[in-house]
N, C-alpha and C positions, 0 to 999 in steps of 0.2 A: 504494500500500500504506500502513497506517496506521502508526504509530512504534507501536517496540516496546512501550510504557508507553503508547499514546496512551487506552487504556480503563481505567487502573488505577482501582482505586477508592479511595474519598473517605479521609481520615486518619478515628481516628476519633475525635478531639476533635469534631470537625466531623460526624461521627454520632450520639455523644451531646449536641449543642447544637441539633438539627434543629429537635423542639419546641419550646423556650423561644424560640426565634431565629422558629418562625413566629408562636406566639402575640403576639408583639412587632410581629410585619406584619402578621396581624391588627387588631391595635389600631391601627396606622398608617395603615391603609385607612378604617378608619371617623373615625378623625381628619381624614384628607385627603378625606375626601367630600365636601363643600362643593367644592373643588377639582376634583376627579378629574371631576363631575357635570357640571362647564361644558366638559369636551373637546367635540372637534370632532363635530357629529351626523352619523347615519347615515339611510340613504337608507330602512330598512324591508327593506332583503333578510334571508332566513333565517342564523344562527349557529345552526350544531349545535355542542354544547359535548362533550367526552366527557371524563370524570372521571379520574383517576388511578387506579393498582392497587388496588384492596381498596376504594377508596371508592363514592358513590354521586352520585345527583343533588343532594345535599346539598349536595356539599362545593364546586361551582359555582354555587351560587344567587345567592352576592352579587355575581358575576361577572353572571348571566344579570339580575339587578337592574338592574344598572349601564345595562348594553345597553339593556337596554329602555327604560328611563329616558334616554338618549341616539336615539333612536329606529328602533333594531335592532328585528329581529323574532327574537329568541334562544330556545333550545329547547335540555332536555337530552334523554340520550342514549335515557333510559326505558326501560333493560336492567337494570334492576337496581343491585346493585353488580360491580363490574370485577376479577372473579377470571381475567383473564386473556382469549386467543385460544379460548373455549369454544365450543360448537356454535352455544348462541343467539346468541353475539355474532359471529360469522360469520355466522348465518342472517341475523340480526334489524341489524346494521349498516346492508347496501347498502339494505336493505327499508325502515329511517329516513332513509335518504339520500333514498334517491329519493321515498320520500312527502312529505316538505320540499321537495322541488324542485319535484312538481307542486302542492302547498297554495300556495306564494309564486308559482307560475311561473317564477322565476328561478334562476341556479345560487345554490349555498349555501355560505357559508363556514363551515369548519370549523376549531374551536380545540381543542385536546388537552391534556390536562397529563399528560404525564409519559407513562405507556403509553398514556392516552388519543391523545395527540399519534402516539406510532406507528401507532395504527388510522387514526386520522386521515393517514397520509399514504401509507397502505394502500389506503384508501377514494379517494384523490384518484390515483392512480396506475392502479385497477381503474375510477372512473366519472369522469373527467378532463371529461366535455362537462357535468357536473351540477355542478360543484365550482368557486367562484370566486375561492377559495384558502385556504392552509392557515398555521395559526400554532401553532406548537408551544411548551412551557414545560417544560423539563426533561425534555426527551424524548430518551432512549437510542437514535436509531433508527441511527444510523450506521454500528456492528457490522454490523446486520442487513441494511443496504444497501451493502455492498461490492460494487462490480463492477454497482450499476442506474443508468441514467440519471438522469438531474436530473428532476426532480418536473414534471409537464405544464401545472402552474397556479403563479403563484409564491406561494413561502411564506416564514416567518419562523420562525427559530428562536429564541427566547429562552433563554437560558441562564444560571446564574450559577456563579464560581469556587468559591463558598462553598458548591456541594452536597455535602453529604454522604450523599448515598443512592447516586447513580449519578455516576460520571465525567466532569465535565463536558463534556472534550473530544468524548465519545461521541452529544453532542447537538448538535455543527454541524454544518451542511448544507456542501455544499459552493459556496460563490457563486460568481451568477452572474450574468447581466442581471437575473432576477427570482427572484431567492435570496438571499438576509441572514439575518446572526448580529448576533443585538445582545444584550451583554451588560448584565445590573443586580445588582446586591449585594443579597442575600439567602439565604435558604435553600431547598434542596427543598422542601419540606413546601408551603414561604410562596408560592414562586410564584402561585397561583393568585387571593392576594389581596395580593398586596407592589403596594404603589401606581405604584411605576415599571413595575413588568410592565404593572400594569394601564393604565398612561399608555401603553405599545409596541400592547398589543391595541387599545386604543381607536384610536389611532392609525392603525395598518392596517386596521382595518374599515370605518374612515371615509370612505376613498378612494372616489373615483368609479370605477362597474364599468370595467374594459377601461383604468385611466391605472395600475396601479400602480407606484411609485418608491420605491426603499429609503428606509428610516427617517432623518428630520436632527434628531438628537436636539437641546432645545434649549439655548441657552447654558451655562456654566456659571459663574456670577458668584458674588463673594464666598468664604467658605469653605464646602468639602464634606468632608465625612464621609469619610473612608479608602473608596476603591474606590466611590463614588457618582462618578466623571468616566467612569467606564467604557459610557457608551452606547454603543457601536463596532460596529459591523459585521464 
């Protein structure tokens, strides 16, 4: 059972700071590009990306940039924007799932932010033999999964203290052999472009199919920033 407070939500200094606080990792991302761009390459298997509530394929581009340029074969969700569990995104989900899976031939990882991340572990739960795993970033799914099994592919939940939209605690998984929570300092909103998130994705996608091993975040030398040592599982 979950602790009585374990879903509460955010204070809401940390609500009204969301924006400024992503615009700020925004600009950190494209600062640390040069950086971020020399992570570990990938093999060319498919990333489906799904966007967060209300947004669209936009708001993952520089995400889907990155990947590709690292040498992913990344794809967004091409529903539109993400007004929730609606008809087409029920219909038109599994129906992008699995057309990614037969275009690469091979199973497809899928990344989520925020509710995207729930569809996405939605979709890996309903089509487990087409999915080669799942990476969540501020994604609420753990209310909704009381009482289910552990996920059939492993996944990662990223998460950080400092959201202020949804409750942190409501975004871990529960680990396992192949389930990890790794946390980073930043905002909701920022997730999707906060450069250490994007240092976790790259990271997990880059793994060779059929080896994966929880995250070993790397060193941490000299001084850090309040809540930058937190890479933990």
């Amino acid at each position: 059972m979950a602790e009585p407070d374990a879903w509460h939500r955010p204070s809401r200094l940390l609500f009204a700071l969301e924006a400024p606080r992503a615009a700020l990792e925004f600009a950190a991302l494209a600062a640390a590009w040069p950086v971020v761009a020399r992570a570990p390459r990938g093999d060319g298997h498919g990333v489906l990306l799904l966007p967060g509530f209300l947004t669209t394929d936009t708001s993952t581009l520089p995400l889907r940039q990155l990947l590709r340029r690292l040498g992913h074969t990344p794809y967004g969700w091409d529903l539109e924007r993400n007004l929730g569990p609606t008809a087409a995104v029920v219909r038109g989900l599994p129906r992008r799932l699995q057309n990614l899976h037969e275009a690469t031939g091979r199973p497809v990882s899928l990344v989520g932010v925020s509710l995207g991340g729930v569809f996405a572990r939605r979709l890996a739960r309903d089509h487990p033999g087409v999915v080669r795993q799942v990476v969540t970033l501020g994604s609420p799914f753990r209310p909704r999964e009381e009482g289910l099994p552990p996920l059939p592919v492993p996944s990662t939940a990223i998460y950080t203290r400092g959201d202020g939209i949804v409750g942190w605690r409501s975004c871990l998984d529960r680990e396992g052999p192949t389930s990890e929570n790794v946390e980073v300092p930043g905002s909701h909103c920022g997730l999707g472009h906060n450069p250490i998130a994007v240092r976790v994705v790259t990271d997990r996608l880059a793994q060779p199919e059929g080896t994966w091993q929880p995250f070993d975040p790397p060193p941490q030398t000299g001084h850090q920033p309040a809540g930058a040592a937190r890479w933990s599982r």
